[in-house]
N, C-alpha and C positions, 0 to 999 in steps of 0.2 A: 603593833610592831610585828615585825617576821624574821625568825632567824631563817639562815639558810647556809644550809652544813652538806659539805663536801667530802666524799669518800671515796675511792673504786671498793674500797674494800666492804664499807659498811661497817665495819668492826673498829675502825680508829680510837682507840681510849680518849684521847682529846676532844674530839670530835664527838663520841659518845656522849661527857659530860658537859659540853655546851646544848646539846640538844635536851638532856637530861634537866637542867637547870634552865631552860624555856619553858621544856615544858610544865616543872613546878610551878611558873609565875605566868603559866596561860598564856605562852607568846603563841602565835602560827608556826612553826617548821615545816619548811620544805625540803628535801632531801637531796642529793643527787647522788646515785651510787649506781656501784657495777650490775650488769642481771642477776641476781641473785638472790635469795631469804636473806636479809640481815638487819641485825638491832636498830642501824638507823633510820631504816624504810617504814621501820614500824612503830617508831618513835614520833614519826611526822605525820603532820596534817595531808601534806600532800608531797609524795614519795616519784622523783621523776628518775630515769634509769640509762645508763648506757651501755654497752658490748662492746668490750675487745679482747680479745684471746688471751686468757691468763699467759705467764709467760715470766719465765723465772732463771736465773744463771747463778751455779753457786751458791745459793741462797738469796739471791738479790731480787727483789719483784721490778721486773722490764717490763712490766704488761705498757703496752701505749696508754697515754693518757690525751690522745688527741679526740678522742671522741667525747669526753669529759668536756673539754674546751670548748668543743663543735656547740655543745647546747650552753653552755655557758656565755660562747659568744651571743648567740641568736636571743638570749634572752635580755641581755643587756642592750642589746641592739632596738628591739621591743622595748625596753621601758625606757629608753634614749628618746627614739622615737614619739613615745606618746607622753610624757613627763618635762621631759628637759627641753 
């Protein structure tokens, strides 16, 4: 089995503890998270990464999340492809 856990930030408490509880019962993790050092990159089997401009108002995190999707699309698109 493989989980596959989503962050820009890498630090998501949620997100943390599903990967955390893979990796207790030996599942695969693969990662997807912002460029950065973070818990969840280093939590996974195989840690993939995207870039976009931190970016904050107010306190509120605007960073875009379109590059997050760009690889999420093409992966699913890949296992469409060669699976389904």
């Amino acid at each position: 089995m493989v989980v596959f856990c989503i962050s820009q930030s890498g630090e998501t408490l949620q997100t943390l503890r599903v990967a955390q509880a893979a990796r207790r019962n030996r599942q695969k993790i693969i990662s997807l998270t912002g460029l950065q050092v973070n818990s969840l990159a280093s939590l996974a089997s195989i840690a993939l990464y995207s870039y976009s401009e931190p970016k904050t108002w107010r306190g509120y995190n605007l960073t875009d999340k379109t590059p997050l999707f760009i690889i999420m699309k093409a992966l699913f698109d890949r296992y469409f492809r060669n699976y389904v």
